[in-house]
N, C-alpha and C positions, 0 to 999 in steps of 0.2 A: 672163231670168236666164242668167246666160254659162256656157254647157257645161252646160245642165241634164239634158244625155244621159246624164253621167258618174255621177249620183247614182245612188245606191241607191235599191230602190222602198222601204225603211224612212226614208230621208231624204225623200223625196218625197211620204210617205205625213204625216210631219211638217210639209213647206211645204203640203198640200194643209187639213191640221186647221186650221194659223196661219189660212187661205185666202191663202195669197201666193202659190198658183199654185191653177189650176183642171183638172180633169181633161179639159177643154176643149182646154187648152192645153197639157198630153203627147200627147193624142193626135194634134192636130197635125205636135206636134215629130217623133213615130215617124212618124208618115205622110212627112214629109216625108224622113227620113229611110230609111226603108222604098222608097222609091221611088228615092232615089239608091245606097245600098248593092246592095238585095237583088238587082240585076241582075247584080252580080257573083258574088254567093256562092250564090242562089237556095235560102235558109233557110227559102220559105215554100211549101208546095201549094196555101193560097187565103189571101186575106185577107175580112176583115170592117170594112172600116175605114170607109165611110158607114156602118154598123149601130153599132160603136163611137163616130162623133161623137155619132151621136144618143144613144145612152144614157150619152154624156159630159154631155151639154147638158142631158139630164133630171138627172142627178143633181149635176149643181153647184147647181141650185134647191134640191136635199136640203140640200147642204154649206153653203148661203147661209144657209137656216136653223138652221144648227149640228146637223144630223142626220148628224154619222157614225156609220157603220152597221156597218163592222168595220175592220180595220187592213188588209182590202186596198181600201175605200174606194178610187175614184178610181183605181186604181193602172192600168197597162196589163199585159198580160199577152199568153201565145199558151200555144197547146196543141200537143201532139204528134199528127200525124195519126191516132194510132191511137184516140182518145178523140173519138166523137162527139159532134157540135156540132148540135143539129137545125138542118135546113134548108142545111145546109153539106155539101160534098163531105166523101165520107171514104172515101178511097181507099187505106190501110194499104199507100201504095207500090206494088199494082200494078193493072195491067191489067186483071184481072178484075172489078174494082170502079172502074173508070172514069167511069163515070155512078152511080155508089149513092149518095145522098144520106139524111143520119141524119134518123130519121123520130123521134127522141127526143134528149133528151141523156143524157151518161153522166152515172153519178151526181158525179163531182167534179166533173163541169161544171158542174152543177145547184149545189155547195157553192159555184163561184166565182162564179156567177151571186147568190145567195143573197149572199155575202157582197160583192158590189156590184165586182167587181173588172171589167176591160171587156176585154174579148176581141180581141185586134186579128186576130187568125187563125191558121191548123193551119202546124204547120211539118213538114218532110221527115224520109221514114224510109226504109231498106232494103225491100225486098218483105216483107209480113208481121214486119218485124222478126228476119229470119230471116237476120242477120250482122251484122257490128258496124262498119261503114264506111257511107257515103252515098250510094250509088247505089242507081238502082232502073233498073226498063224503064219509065217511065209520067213521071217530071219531071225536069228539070237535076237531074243530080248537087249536091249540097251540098258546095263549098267550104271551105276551111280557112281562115280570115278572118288564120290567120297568115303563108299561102304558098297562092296559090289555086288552084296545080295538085297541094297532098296532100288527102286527106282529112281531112273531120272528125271520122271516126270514128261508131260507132251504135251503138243504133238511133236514139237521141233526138239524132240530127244535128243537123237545122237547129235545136231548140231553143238547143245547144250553141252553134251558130253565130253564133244571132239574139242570145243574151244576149253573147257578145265582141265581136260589132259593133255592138254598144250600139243594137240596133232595138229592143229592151225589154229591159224590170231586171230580169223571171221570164217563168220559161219550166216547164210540165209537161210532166214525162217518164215514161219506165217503163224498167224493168230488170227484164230473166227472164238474163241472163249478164255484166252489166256493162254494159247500157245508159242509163243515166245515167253511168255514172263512166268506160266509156271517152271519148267525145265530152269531158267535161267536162275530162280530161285531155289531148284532144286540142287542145279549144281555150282550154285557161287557164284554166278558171272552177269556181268550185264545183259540185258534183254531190253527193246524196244516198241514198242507197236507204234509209230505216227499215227497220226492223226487220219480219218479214214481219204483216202484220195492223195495221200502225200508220196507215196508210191505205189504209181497206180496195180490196177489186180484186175487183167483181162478176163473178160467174161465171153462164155457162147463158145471157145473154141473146140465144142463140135463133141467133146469127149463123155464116156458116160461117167456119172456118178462127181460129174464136177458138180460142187456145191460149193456152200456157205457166205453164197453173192450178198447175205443183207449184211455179216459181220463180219466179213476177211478184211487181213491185211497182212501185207509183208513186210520184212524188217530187221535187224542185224541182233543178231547174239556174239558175242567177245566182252574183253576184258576189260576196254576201259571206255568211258564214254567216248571220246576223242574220236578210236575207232567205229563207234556207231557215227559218229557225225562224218566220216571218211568214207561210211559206205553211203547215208542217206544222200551224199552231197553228190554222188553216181548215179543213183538209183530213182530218185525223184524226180519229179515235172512229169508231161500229163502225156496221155497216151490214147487215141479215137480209141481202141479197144476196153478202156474204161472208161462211161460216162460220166463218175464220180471223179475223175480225178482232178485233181488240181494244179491250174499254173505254179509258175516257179515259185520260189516262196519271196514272201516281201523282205527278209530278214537274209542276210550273210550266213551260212553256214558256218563260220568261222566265228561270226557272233555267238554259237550257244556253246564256249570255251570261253566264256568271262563269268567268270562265278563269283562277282559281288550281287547275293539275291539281299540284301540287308533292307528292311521292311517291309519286305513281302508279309501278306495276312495268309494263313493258312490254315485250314481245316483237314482233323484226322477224325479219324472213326478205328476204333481195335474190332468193331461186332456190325457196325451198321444198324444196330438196332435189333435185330434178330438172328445172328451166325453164332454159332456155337465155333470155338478157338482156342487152342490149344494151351496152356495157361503160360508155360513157359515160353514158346510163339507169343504169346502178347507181354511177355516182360522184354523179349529182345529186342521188339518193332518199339515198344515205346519208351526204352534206351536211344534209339536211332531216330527218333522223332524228336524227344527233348535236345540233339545236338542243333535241329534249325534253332530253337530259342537260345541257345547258351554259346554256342560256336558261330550259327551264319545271322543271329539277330532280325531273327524272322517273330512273328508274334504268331503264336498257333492255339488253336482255339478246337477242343474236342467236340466233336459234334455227334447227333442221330440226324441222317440224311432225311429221313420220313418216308421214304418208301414201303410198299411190303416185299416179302422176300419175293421175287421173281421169278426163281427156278423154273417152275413148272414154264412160264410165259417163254423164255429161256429155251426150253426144250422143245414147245411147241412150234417157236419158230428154224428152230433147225430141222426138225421135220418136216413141217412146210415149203424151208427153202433147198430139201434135198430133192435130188433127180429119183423120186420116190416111183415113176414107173420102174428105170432101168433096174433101181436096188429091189424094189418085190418081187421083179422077174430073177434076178440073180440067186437072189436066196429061194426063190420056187424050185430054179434048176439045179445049185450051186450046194444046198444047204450045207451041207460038212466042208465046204469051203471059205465060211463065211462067221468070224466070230459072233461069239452066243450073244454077245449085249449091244450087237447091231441089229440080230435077226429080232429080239425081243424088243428093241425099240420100235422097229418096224410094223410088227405085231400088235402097238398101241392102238386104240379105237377113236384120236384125233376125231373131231370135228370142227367143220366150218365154224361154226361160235366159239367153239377153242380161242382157236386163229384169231376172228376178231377180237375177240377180249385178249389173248395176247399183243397184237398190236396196239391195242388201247391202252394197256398198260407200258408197253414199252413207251409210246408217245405221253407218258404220265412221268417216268420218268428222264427223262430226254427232257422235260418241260423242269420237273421238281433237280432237278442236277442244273440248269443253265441257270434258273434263278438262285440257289445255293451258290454257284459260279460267280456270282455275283458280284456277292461281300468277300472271296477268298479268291486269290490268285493260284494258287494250288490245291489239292486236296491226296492225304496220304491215308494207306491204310496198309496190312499185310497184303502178300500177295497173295497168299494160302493160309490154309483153316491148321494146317498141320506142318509138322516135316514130314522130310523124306519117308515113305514107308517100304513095306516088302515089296519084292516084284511079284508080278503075277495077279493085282490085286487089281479093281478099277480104283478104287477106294478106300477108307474104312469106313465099316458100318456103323462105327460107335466111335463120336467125337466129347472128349470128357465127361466121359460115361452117360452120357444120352445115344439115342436112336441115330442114326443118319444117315440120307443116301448115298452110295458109295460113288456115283457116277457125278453127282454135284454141290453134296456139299459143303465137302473140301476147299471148293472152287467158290466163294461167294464173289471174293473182290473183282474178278477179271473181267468176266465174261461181262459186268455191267458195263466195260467201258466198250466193249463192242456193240453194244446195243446203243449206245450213244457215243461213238465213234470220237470219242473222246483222246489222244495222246495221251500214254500210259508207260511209265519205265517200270522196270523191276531193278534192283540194286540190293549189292548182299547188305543185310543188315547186322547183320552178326552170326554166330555159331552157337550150337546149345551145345549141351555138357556132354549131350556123346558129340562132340566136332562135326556137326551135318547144319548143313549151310539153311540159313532164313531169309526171306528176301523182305524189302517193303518196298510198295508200291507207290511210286510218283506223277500225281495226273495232273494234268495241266486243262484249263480253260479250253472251250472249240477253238481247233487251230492254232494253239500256239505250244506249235514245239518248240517255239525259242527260252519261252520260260520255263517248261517242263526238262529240257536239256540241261538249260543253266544250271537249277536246282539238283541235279543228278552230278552235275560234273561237280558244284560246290561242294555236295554232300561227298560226293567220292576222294577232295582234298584234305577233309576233315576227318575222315573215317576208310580209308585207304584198304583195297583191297586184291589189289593188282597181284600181291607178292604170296599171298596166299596160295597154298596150292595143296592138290588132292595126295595122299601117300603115291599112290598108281603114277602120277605125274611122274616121279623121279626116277622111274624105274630103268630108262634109257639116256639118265644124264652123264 
């Protein structure tokens, strides 16, 4: 079937019911294409793809006999290194976990396994997750499948990567400051974060250097909304291993694919009030915000949220909520093992009233955001202060010719919605004049992914971005 790379895994999950394709025969197709791509872009830390034929070729006897089993049936999939895969490397990017191989799998592994979906393999992540670009010290940098000497932003890089280079339709990620929705703006494609608890994120299992328990979450990167609502509709409902998670949801999964949002009230922000942004970034995003008023007859209203910048409160509590004996003892023993802008955060002189006054301020705004929440049903903004930049960088130092810190403040819009656990899309907004992808940001009210979907899928009818695709994509069509 011609260009059946291009499909969506919801279209694909549809030829595979007809049986006019075989799960036999995507995995193939990735395979071969995995082999010609990913040497460029180097989206993956291991693959599984003899383990994937073969539980392609067992489960097409399922699907022969008209046994599907869920709606990711057949589908091809990868994970994010940081999500064990038993018997698989799982190296969370660096060196100190080299040789550790998962002796279990994680629990959404277990759901994707369970719901029959086939594993082609882990894709790249910064060290620990520990900044929002593609490098690490342990594999090839992760490419930008738009321009392949920028980045593709992180921490769920290569997912971002693998789904625009069409090496698969879905990809699992996580986000504790914008890891899913930076990458996903970096490179084109939709990105997720639910709402915190909506799929849950096991804590305690035992491991060192597990962190980011106050801000994590998990959540699909692919191409069109459709397919996020194909994986959350797997992946969701609540787990004793997370005490945040939450029951099933009160709303139809199927419900957030009706995309009449017509008088919703909405509120944007291009700065927040204090973010320095890229000027041409702020004409794309609010191109793609005037289509809710003009296209979905929404009424939007620009707003300054009232906060102050939070970085620093930001940083403090990821410190705080890191496994800070096991990483001070690593980097005492490990030091040339351990990238430079972990060991020098580590190195900060934190205090106890830090901490306090960082939670105080997060609970400031968590308090100033649900009352804002209030009068607006959504709230958008960019996703990033920038596009794409070089690899190798954490950041840039200098955002429209001012100062800036490289490690966050690029990042204003995200990470705020981890801190108030708010549901968050990323969706392309458009292309600047060198062709590198811009995302804007869709948040929705606590708890409702139903609207926060809606609004993504609306926007994605009116401003379509499925067919798009990176040069690199073509290369094995």
């Amino acid at each position: 079937m011609k260009e059946l790379w291009k499909k969506s895994a919801s279209e694909l999950g549809q030829l595979i019911k007809k049986k006019e394709i075989s799960p036999v025969e995507l995995v193939d197709l990735y395979t071969a294409r995995i082999e010609k791509i990913d040497p460029l872009i180097h989206a993956f830390t291991v693959l599984s793809l003899e383990s994937a034929k073969e539980k392609a070729k067992a489960l097409e006897k399922e699907i022969i006999s008209g046994n599907i089993l869920s709606p990711l049936c057949g589908i091809p999939i990868t994970v994010k290194d940081h999500f064990d895969i038993v018997s698989l490397p799982s190296t969370c990017g660096s060196l100190l976990f080299k040789d550790y191989v998962a002796k279990e799998d994680h629990l959404l592994v277990k759901r994707l396994k369970e719901a029959k979906a086939i594993i082609l393999g882990k894709t790249n992540m910064p060290e620990f997750g520990f900044s929002a670009v593609s490098h690490n010290p342990i594999f090839p940098a992760t490419r930008n499948p738009w321009k392949l000497d920028l980045t593709a932003g992180g921490s769920s890089s290569g997912a971002a990567a693998a789904v625009a280079a069409g090496l698969c339709p879905l990809s699992l990620g996580s986000d504790g400051g914008g890891s899913i929705r930076i990458p996903a703006s970096f490179c084109g494609v939709f990105g997720y974060k639910p709402s915190r608890g909506r799929i849950p994120w096991p804590i305690g299992r035992g491991r060192d250097f597990e962190n980011w328990e106050l801000f994590a979450h998990a959540g699909p990167l692919c191409r069109t909304v459709e397919d996020a609502v194909l994986l959350l509709s797997v992946l969701s409902g609540p787990d004793s291993s997370d005490p945040y998670s939450l029951p099933p949801p009160e709303f139809a999964w199927e419900d957030c694919l009706k995309a009449d949002i017509k008088g919703l009230k909405i509120a944007f922000s291009l700065d927040l009030g204090y973010a320095r942004v890229d000027s041409e970034l702020k004409q794309i995003v609010s191109k793609a915000v005037e289509l809710f008023e003009t296209d979905l007859g929404c009424t939007i209203e620009e707003i300054d949220p009232g906060w102050p910048d939070p970085s620093e409160a930001y940083l403090t509590l990821v410190y705080f909520g890191s496994d800070l004996v096991a990483l001070r003892k690593a980097a005492e023993e490990n030091r040339k093992k351990i990238s430079h802008h972990i060991v020098d955060f580590l190195k900060r002189n934190f205090t106890p009233e830090d901490f306090s006054q960082a939670l105080k301020l997060r609970r400031e705004i968590v308090y100033k955001m649900s009352k804002l929440m209030e009068n607006y049903e959504l709230f958008l903004s960019p996703v990033t202060a920038v596009p794409p930049f070089s690899l190798f960088f954490q950041g840039p130092d200098c955002i429209e010719g001012k100062p800036a810190n490289p490690h966050i403040s690029w990042i204003p819009f995200t990470y705020i919605m981890n801190m108030t656990g708010q549901p968050a899309a990323a969706v392309p907004a458009g292309w600047t004049s060198t062709n590198l992808p811009v995302g804007l940001q869709i948040v929705g009210r606590h708890l409702d992914d139903l609207t926060t979907l809606r609004a993504s899928y609306a926007f994605e009818l009116v401003s379509p971005w499925k067919d798009k695709w990176p040069p690199v994509a073509s290369i094995s069509a």
